[in-house]
C-alpha positions as CSV (number, residue, x, y, z in Angstrom):
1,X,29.7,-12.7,-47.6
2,X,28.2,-9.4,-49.2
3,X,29.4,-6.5,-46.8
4,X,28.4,-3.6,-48.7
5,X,25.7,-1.6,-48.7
6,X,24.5,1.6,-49.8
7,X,23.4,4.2,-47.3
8,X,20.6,5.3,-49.1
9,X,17.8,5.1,-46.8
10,X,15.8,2.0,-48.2
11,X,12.1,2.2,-46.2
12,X,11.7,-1.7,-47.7
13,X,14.4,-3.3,-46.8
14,X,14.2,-1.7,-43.4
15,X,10.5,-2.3,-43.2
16,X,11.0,-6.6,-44.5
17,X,14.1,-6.7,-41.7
18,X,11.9,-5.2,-38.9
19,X,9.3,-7.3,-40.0
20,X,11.4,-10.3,-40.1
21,X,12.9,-10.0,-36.7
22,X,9.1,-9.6,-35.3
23,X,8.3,-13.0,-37.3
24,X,11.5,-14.5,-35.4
25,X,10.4,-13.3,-31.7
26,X,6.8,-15.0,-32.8
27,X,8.4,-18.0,-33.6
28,X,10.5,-18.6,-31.0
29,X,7.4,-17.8,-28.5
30,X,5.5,-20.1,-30.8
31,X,8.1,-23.2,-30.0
32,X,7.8,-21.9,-26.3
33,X,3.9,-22.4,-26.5
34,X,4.2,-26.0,-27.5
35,X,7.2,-27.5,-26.6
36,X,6.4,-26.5,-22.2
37,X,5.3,-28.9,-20.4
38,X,3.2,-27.0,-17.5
39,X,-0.2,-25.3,-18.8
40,X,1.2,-21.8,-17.6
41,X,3.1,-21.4,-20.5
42,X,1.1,-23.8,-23.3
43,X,-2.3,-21.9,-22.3
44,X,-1.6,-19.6,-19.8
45,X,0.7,-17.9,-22.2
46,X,3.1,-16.3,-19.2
47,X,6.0,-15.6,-21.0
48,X,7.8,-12.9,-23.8
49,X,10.9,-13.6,-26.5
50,X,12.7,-10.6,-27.6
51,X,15.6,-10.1,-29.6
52,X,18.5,-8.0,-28.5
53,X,21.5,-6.1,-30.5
54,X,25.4,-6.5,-29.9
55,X,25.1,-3.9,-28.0
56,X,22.4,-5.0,-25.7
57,X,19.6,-2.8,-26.9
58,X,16.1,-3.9,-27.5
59,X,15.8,-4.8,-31.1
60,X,12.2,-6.7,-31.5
61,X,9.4,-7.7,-29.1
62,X,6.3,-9.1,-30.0
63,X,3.9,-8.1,-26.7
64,X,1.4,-6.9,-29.2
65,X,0.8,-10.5,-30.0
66,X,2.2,-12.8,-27.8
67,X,3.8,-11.8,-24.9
68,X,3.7,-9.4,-21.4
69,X,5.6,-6.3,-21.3
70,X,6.3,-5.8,-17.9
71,X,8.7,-9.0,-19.0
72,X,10.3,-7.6,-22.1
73,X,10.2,-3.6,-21.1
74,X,13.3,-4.6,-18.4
75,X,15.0,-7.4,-20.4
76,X,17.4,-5.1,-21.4
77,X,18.7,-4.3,-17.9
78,X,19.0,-8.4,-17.1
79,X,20.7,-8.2,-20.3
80,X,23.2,-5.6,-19.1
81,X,23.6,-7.7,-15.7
82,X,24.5,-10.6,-17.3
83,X,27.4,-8.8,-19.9
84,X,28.3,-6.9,-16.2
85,X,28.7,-10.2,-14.3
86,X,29.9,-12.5,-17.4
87,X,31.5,-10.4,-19.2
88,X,31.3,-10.0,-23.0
89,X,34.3,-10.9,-23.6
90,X,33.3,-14.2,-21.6
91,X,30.7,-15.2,-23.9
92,X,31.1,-18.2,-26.9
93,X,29.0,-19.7,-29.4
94,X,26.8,-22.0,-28.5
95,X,26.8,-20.5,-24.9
96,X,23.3,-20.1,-23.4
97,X,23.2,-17.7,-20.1
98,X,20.2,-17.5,-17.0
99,X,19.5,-15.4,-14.3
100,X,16.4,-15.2,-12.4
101,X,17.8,-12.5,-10.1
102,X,15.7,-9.6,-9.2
103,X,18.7,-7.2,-8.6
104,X,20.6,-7.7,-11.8
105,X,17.4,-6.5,-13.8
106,X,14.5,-8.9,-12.8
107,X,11.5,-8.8,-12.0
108,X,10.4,-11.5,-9.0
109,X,11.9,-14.9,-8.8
110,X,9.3,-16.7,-10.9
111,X,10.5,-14.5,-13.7
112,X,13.7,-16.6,-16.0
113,X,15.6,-15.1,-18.3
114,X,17.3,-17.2,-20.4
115,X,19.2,-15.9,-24.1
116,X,21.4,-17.2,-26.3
117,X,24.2,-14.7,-28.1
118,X,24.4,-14.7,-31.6
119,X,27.3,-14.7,-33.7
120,X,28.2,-13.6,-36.9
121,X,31.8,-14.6,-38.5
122,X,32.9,-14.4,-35.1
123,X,31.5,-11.5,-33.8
124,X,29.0,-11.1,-31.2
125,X,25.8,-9.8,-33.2
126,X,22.6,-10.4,-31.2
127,X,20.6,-11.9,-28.5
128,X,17.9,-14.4,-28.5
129,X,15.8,-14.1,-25.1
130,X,13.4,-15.3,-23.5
131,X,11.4,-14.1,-19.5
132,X,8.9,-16.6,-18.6
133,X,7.3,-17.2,-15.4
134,X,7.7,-20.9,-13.8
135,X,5.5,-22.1,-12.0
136,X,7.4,-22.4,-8.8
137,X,11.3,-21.6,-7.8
138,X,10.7,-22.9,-4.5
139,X,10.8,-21.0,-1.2
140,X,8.0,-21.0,1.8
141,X,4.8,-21.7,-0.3
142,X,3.9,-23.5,-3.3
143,X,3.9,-21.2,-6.1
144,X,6.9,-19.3,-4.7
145,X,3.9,-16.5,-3.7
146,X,4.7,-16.6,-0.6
147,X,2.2,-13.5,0.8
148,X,4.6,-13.0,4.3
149,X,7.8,-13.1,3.2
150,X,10.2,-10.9,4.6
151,X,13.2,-11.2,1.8
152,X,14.0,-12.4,-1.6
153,X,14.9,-15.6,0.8
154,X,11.6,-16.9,1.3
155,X,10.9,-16.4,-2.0
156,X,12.7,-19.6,-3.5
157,X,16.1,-19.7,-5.3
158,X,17.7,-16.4,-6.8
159,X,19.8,-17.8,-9.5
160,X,22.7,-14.7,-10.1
161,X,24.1,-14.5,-14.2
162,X,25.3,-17.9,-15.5
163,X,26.3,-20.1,-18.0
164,X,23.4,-23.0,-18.6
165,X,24.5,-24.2,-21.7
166,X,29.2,-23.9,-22.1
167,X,30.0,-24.0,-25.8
168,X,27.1,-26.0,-26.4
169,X,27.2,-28.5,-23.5
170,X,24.8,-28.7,-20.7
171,X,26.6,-27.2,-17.3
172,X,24.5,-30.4,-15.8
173,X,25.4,-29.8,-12.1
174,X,24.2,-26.2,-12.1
175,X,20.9,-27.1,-14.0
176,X,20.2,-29.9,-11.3
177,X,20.8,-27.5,-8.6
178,X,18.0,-25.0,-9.5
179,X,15.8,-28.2,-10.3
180,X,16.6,-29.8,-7.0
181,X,14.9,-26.5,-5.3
182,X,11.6,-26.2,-7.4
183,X,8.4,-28.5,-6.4
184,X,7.4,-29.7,-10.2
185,X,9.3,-32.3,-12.4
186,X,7.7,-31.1,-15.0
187,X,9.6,-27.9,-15.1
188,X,13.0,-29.7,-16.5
189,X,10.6,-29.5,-19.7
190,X,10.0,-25.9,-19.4
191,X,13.5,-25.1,-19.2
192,X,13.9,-27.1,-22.3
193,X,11.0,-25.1,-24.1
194,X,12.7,-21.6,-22.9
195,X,16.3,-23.4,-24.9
196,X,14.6,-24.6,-27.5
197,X,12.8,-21.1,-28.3
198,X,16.1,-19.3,-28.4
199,X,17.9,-21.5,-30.3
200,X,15.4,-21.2,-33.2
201,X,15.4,-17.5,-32.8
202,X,19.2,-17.6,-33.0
203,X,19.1,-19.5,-36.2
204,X,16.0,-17.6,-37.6
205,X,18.8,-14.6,-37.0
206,X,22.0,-15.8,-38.0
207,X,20.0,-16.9,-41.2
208,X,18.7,-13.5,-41.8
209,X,22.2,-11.4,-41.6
210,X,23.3,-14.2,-44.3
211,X,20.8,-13.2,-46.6
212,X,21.2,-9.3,-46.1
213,X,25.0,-8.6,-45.0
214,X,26.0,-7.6,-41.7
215,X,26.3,-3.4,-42.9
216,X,22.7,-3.7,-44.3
217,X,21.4,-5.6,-41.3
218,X,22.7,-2.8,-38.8
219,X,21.7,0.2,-40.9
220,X,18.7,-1.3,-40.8
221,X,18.2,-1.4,-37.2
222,X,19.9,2.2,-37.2
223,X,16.7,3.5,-39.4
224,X,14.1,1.1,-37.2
225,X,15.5,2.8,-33.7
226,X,15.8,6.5,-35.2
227,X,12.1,5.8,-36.5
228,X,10.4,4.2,-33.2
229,X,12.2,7.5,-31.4
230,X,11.2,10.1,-33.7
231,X,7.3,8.5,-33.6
232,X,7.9,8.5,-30.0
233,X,8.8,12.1,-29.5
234,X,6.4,13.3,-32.0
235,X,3.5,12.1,-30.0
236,X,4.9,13.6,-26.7
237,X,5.4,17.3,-28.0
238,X,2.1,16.9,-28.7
239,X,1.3,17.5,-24.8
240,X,1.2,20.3,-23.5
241,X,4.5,21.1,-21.5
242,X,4.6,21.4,-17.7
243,X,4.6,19.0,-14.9
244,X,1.7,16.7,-13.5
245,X,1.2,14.8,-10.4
246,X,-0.5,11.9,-10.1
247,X,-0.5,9.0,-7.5
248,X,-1.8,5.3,-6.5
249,X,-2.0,3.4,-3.5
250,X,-1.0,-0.4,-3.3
251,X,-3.1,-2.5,-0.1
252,X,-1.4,-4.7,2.2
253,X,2.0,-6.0,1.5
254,X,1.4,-9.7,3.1
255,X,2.7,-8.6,6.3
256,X,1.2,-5.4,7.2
257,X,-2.4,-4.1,6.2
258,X,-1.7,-0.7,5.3
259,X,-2.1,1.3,2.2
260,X,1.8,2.4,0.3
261,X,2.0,5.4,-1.6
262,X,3.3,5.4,-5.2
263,X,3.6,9.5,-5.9
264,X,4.6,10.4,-8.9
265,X,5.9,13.5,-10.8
266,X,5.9,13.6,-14.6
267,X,7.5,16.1,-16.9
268,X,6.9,16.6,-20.2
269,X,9.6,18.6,-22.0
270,X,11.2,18.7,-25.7
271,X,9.8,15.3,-26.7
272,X,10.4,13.9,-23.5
273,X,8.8,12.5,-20.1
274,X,10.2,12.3,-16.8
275,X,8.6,10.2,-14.9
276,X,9.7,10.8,-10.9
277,X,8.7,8.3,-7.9
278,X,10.7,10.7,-5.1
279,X,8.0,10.7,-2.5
280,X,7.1,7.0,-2.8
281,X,6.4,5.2,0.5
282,X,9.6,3.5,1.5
283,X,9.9,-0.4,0.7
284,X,7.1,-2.7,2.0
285,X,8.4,-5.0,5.1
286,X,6.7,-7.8,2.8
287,X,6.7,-8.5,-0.7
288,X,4.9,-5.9,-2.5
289,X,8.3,-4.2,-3.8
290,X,9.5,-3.0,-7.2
291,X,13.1,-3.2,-9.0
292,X,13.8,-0.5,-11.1
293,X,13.0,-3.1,-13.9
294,X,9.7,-3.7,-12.7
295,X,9.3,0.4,-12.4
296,X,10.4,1.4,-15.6
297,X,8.3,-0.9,-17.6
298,X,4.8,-0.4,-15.8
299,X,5.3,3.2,-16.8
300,X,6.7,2.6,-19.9
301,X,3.9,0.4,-20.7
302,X,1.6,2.8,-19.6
303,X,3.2,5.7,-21.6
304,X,3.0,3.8,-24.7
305,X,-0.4,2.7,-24.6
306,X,-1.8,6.4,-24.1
307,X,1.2,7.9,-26.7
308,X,1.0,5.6,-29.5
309,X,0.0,2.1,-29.2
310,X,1.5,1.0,-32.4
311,X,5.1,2.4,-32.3
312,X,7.2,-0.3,-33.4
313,X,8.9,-1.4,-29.5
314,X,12.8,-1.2,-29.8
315,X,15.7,0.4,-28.6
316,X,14.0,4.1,-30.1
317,X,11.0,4.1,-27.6
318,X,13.4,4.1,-24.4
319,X,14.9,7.1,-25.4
320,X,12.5,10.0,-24.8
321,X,11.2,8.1,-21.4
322,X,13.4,8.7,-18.0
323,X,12.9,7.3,-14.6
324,X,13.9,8.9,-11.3
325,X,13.1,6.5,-8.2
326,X,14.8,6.5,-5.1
327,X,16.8,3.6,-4.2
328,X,15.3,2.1,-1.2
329,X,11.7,3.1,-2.0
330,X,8.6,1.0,-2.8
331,X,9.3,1.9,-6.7
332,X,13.2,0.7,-6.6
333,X,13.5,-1.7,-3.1
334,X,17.4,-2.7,-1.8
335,X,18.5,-6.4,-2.1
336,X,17.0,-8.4,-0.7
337,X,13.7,-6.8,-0.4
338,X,11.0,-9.5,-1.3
339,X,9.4,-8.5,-5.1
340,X,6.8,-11.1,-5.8
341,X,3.5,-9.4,-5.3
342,X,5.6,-5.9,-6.5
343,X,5.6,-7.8,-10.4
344,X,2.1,-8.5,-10.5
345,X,0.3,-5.6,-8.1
346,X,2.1,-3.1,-7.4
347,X,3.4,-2.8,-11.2
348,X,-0.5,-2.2,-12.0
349,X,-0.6,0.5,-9.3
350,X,2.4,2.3,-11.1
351,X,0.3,2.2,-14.4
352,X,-2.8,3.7,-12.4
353,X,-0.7,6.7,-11.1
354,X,0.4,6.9,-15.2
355,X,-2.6,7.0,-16.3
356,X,-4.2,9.8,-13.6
357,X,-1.4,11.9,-14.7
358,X,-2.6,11.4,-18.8
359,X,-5.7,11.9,-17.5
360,X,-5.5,15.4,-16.6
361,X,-3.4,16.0,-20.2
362,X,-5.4,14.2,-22.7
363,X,-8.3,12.9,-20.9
364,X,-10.1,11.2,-24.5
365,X,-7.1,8.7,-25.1
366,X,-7.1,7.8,-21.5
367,X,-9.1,4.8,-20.2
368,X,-10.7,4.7,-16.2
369,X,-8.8,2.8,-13.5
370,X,-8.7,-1.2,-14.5
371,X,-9.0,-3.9,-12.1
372,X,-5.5,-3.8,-11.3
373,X,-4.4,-7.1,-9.8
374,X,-3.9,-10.4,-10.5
375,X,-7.0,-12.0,-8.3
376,X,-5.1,-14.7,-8.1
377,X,-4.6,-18.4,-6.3
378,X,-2.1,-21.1,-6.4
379,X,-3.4,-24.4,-5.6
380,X,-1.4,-27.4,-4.6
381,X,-2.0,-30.5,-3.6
382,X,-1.3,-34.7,-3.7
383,X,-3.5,-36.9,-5.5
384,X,-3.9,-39.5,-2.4
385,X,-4.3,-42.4,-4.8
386,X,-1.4,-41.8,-7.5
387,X,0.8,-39.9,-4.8
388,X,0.7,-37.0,-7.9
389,X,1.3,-33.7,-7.0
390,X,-0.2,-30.7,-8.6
391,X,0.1,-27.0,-9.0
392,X,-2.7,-25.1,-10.4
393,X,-1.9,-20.8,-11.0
394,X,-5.2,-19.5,-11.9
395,X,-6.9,-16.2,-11.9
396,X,-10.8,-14.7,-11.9
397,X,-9.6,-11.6,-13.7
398,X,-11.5,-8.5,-13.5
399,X,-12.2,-5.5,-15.8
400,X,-10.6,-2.4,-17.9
401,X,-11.8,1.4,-17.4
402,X,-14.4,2.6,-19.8
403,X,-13.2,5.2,-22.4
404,X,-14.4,7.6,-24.5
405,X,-16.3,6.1,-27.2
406,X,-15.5,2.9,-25.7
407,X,-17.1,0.5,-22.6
408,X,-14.0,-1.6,-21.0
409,X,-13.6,-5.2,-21.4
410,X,-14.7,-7.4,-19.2
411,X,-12.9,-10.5,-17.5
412,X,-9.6,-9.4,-19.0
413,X,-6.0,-9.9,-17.5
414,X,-4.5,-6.3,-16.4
415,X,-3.0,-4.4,-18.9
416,X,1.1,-5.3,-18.1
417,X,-0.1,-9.0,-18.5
418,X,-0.2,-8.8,-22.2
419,X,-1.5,-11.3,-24.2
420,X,-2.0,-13.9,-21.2
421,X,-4.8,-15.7,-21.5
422,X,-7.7,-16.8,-18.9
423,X,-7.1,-20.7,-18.3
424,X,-10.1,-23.1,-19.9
425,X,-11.9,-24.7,-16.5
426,X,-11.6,-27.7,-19.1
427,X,-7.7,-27.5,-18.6
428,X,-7.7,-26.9,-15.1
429,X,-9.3,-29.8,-14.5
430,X,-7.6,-32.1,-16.5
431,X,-4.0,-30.7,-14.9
432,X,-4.9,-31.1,-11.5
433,X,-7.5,-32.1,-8.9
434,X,-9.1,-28.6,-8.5
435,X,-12.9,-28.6,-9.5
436,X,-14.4,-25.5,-10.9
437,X,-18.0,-25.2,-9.6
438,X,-18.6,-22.1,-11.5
439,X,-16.9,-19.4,-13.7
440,X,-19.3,-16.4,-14.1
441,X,-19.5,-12.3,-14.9
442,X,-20.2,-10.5,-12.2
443,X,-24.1,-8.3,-12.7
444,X,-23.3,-4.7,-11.8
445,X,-19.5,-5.0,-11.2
446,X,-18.2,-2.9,-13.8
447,X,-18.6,0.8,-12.6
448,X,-21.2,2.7,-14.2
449,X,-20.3,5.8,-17.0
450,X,-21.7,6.7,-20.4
451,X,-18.9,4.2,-21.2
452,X,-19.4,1.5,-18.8
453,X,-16.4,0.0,-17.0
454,X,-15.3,-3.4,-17.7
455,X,-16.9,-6.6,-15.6
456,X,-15.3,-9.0,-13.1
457,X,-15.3,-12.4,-13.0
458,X,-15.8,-14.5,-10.5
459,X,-14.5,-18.4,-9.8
460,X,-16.1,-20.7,-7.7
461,X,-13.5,-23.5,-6.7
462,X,-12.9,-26.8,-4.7
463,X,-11.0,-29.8,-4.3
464,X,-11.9,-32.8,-6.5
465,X,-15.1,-34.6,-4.3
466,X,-14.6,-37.7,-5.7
467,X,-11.2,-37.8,-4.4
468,X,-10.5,-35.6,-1.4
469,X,-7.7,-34.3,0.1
470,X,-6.6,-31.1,1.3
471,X,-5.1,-28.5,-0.8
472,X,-2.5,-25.4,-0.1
473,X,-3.6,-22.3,-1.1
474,X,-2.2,-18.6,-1.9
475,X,-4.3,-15.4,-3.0
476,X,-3.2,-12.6,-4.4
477,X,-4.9,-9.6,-4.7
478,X,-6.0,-5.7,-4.3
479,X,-8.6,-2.9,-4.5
480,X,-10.3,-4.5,-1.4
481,X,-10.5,-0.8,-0.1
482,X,-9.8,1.6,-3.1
483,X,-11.7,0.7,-5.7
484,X,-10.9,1.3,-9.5
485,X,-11.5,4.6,-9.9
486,X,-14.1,6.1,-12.4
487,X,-13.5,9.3,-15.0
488,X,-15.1,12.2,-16.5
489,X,-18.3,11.8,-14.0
490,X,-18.0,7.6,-14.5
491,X,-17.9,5.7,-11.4
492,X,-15.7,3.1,-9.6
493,X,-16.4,-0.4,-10.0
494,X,-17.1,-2.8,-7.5
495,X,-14.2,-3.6,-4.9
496,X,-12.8,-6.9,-4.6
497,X,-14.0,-9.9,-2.5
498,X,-12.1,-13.9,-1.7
499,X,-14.2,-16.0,1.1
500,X,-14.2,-19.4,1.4
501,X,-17.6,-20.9,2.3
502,X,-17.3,-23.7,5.1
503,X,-18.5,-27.4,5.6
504,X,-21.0,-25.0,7.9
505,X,-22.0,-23.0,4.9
506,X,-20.3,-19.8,6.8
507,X,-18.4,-17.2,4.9
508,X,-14.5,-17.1,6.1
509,X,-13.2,-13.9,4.4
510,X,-9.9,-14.2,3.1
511,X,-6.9,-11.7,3.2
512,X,-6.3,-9.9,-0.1
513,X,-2.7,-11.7,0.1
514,X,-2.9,-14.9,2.3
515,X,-2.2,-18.6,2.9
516,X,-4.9,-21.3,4.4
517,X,-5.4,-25.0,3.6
518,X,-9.0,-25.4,1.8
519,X,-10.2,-29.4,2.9
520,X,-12.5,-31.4,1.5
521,X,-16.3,-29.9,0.9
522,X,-14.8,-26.2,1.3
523,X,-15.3,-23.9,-1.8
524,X,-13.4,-20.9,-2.5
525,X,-14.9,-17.9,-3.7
526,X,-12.7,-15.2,-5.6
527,X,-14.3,-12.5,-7.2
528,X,-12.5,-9.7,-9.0
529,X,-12.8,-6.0,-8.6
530,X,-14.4,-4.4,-11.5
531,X,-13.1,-1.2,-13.9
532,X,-14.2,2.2,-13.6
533,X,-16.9,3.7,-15.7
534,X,-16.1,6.7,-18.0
535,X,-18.1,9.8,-18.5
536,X,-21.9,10.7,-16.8
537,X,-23.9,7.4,-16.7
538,X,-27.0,9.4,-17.3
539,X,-25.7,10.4,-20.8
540,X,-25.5,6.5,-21.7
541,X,-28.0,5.5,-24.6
542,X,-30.9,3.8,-22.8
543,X,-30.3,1.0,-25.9
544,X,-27.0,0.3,-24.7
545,X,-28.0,-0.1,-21.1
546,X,-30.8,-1.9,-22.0
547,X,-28.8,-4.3,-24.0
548,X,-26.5,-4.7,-20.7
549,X,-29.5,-5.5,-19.3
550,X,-30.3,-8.1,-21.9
551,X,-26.9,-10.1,-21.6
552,X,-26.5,-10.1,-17.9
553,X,-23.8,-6.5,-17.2
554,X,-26.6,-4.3,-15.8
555,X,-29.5,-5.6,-13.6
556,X,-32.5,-3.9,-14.1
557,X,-32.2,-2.3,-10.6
558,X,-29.0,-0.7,-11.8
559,X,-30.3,0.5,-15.0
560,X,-33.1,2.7,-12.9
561,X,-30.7,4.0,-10.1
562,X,-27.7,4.7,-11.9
563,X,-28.6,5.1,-16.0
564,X,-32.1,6.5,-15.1
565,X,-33.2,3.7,-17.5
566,X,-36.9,2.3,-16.8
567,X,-36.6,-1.5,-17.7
568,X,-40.1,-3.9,-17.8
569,X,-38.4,-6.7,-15.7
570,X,-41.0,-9.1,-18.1
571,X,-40.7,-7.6,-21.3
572,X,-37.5,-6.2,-21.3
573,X,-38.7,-2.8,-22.9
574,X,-37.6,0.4,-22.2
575,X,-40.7,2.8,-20.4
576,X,-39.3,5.7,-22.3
577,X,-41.6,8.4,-20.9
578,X,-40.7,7.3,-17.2
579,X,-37.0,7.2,-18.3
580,X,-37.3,10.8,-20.0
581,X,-38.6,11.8,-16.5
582,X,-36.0,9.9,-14.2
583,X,-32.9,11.4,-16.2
584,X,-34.5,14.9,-15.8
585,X,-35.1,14.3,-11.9
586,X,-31.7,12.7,-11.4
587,X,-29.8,15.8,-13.6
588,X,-31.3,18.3,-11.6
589,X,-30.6,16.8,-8.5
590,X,-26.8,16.0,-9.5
591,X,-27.1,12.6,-10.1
């Protein structure tokens, strides 16, 4: 093989090597995506590859097109538990490692983490890896959300660093014990997928250094990391230096109804943020905690979509961002602290206090508060007739802030969920014996602003009529109370609402994290919380809220008290002289 290499900086070859890595995390997620067997990964799209140095540093994601970030912004710490517990030296070819284990760098339980090193004339080169949420690991509840747990314990199985795959062979006994405590066959195929997807990427790599040479392959990365940083920094000393303060609440931990603090400190100095969660609330009794995994990548994410969007993610972008959180706080719980609702709510609640700290620096690249939770349910059941069982993870997602120049989108996952995707009703059905009754956008949900914020959805559900039987349910969810904030004069949007509606036709209202049985002829009702509107909704063009009008966002109602907008509830005109007039009544009187 060809070791040399000139150490002429060569922007194309670094550019077709970055760009090749990239194509190799989007095909390994792409043999993920159809290879799984359970619909949470082939359309739900719950899962991230990246690809890892020698060294253990983050070499190529690819969240901006497939894939979550709060899964691939800690992969390196899982990473560095697994060399801690294995051992480097420990590790062959053809080995393939797991760990689902929230204190050696995960997230919560549901989260796997499976890689495959890579190895190049006998040295250990890369990893191949791979987070994906399954859709149970067992525990208390179907789903593994189990809204009262007190520990990781109730949560299903914590699988510590291992060896799946020895040299190539199956280590059959371990891979039957984590099957033996999960409800769905099905997932033996899923664990296949997540094997399959590294492999490729392991060939796609070992392939690549061939072609190039070992020395060009790692100057290469040396330029990419050295790049991504300097981007990095250059947007940061672009802020104005001091420190900020900013904070979020999260609601209800599943064992206690009471709001936790996330407060948070940032510094901006040199090129560099500190972000600082001393003063935190201490960890929840229940399971609305954060790892220091699940901490650093909600702000991380958050950094990077306000700083530069577009920086190429690698080991460069980790360097100018520090974290400070207390051990034993909501932001970085103590084994064995229960972390499942902490992933998906709490993380979005982290971003929030992000982005009111951007807001007060550079308030035009920052949206409104988003929707923020997951809005979620897991629904389980047994077909009565086939003695089936099903598990259905579904969520009515809500909206993102407004921004400046900008309305939010509606019935959109929360910004750390990436590029997961709303389920087709179509699908749902077809995988299980839940019956969508209606799937609709919320009128007058998003909060209003000169940039309106983002609309909920909401899902209307039930158990199959034709064959009932009663189903297990778990919701997830926030902003009950606090609703998503609005900015620059924009308003909140609408706070979020779960009920089911009874053989009776009574309303039961749900928890915002809860478990019930739904039977036969009850419907379930969850409807999301919408964004936060941006800017003075009086200074929105009466077209635009007409048009809102038009397609169903805005009711007419809305458009007069909050726009000032005069809609013909016939015609769908605009009275401009009356709305000339409102607008001038409402300014004078504030609003």
């Amino acid at each position: 093989m060809n070791r040399a290499v000139s150490q002429a900086y060569d922007p194309i070859t670094v550019e077709v090597i970055r760009n090749r890595l990239i194509s190799i995390v989007l095909q390994m997620a792409a043999v993920m995506e159809r290879t799984a067997y359970t619909i949470i990964f082939s359309e739900f799209k719950d899962f991230s590859c990246a690809v890892c140095d020698g060294e253990l540093r983050m070499v190529a994601t690819s969240v901006s097109d497939f894939g979550c970030p709060m899964h691939t912004g800690g992969m390196p710490l899982s990473l560095q538990a697994i060399a801690d517990t294995i051992g480097l030296e420990n590790i062959r070819p053809g080995d393939i490692l797991c760990t689902n284990d929230v204190e050696m760098g995960g997230t919560h339980l549901p989260d796997f983490v499976i890689t495959q090193p890579v190895f190049f004339e006998g040295e250990l080169v890369a990893f191949t890896l791979n987070r994906a949420h399954h859709m149970d690991t067992g525990g208390a509840t179907p789903g593994s959300a189990v809204p009262d747990a007190r520990s990781i314990y109730a949560e299903g199985i914590s699988v510590p660093p291992i060896k799946l795959y020895s040299e190539g062979k199956l280590n059959r006994d371990i891979f039957e014990l984590i099957l033996r405590n999960v409800r769905l066959k099905e997932q033996r195929g899923d664990f296949a997928a997540m094997v399959a997807s590294v492999k490729r990427g392991a060939a796609e790599i070992e392939e690549l250094i061939g072609k190039y040479g070992i020395d060009t392959y790692r100057q290469a990365l040396k330029w990419a990391y050295e790049y991504s940083e300097k981007r990095l920094k250059s947007a940061i000393k672009q802020l104005p230096e001091g420190v900020y303060y900013g904070e979020s609440f999260g609601e209800h931990d599943g064992l206690q109804d009471k709001d936790y603090l996330i407060n948070l400190k940032v510094e901006v100095q040199d090129g560099e943020i500190v972000f600082d969660f001393s003063g935190s609330d201490p960890q929840a009794p229940g399971s609305s905690n954060c790892t220091l995994s699940i901490t650093a990548a909600a702000a991380m994410t958050a950094a990077i979509a306000v700083l530069d969007p577009y920086v190429p993610i690698n080991f460069g972008v980790y360097k100018p961002l520090k974290f400070v959180t207390p051990y034993g706080s909501i932001t970085n719980c103590i084994w064995p602290a229960a972390t499942m609702n902490g992933n998906t709510d709490t993380s979005n609640k982290i971003i929030d206090a992000v982005f009111r700290v951007f807001m007060q620096i550079v308030p035009d690249k920052v949206c409104a508060a988003e929707h923020s939770c997951t809005n979620s349910a897991v629904i389980y059941g047994v077909d009565k007739e086939t003695r089936e069982q099903y598990m259905l993870y579904s969520s009515a997602h809500g909206g993102w802030g407004g921004k400046k120049g900008k309305d939010g989108h509606s019935a959109t996952d929360f910004l750390p969920g990436g590029t997961a995707q709303l389920l087709p009703v179509e699908v749902m059905e077809a995988k299980s014996r839940a019956m969508t009754k209606s799937m609709r956008i919320l009128t007058d949900s998003g909060g209003p602003g000169q940039w309106r914020g983002g609309s909920a959805l909401e899902w209307t559900v039930m158990t199959d009529p034709e064959r009932p039987h009663t189903a297990e349910v778990t919701v997830i969810a926030e902003r009950r109370r606090i609703p998503a904030w609005g900015a620059m004069g924009g308003r909140p949007g609408i706070e979020q609402l779960s009920y089911v509606v009874q053989k009776d036709g009574s309303r039961k209202i749900l928890p915002t994290k809860g478990h019930f049985f739904l039977e036969p002829g009850e419907i379930m009702v969850l409807s999301a919380p919408g964004a936060g509107g941006y800017g003075d909704p009086l200074e929105r063009k009466p077209e635009a809220v007409l048009r809102d009008v038009v397609e169903g966002f805005v009711s007419v109602e809305s458009a007069r008290e909050d726009y000032g907008v005069i809609i013909d509830p016939s015609s769908l005109t605009i009275d401009w002289e009356e709305t000339s007039a409102t607008r001038a009544r409402k300014t004078e009187r504030g609003g």
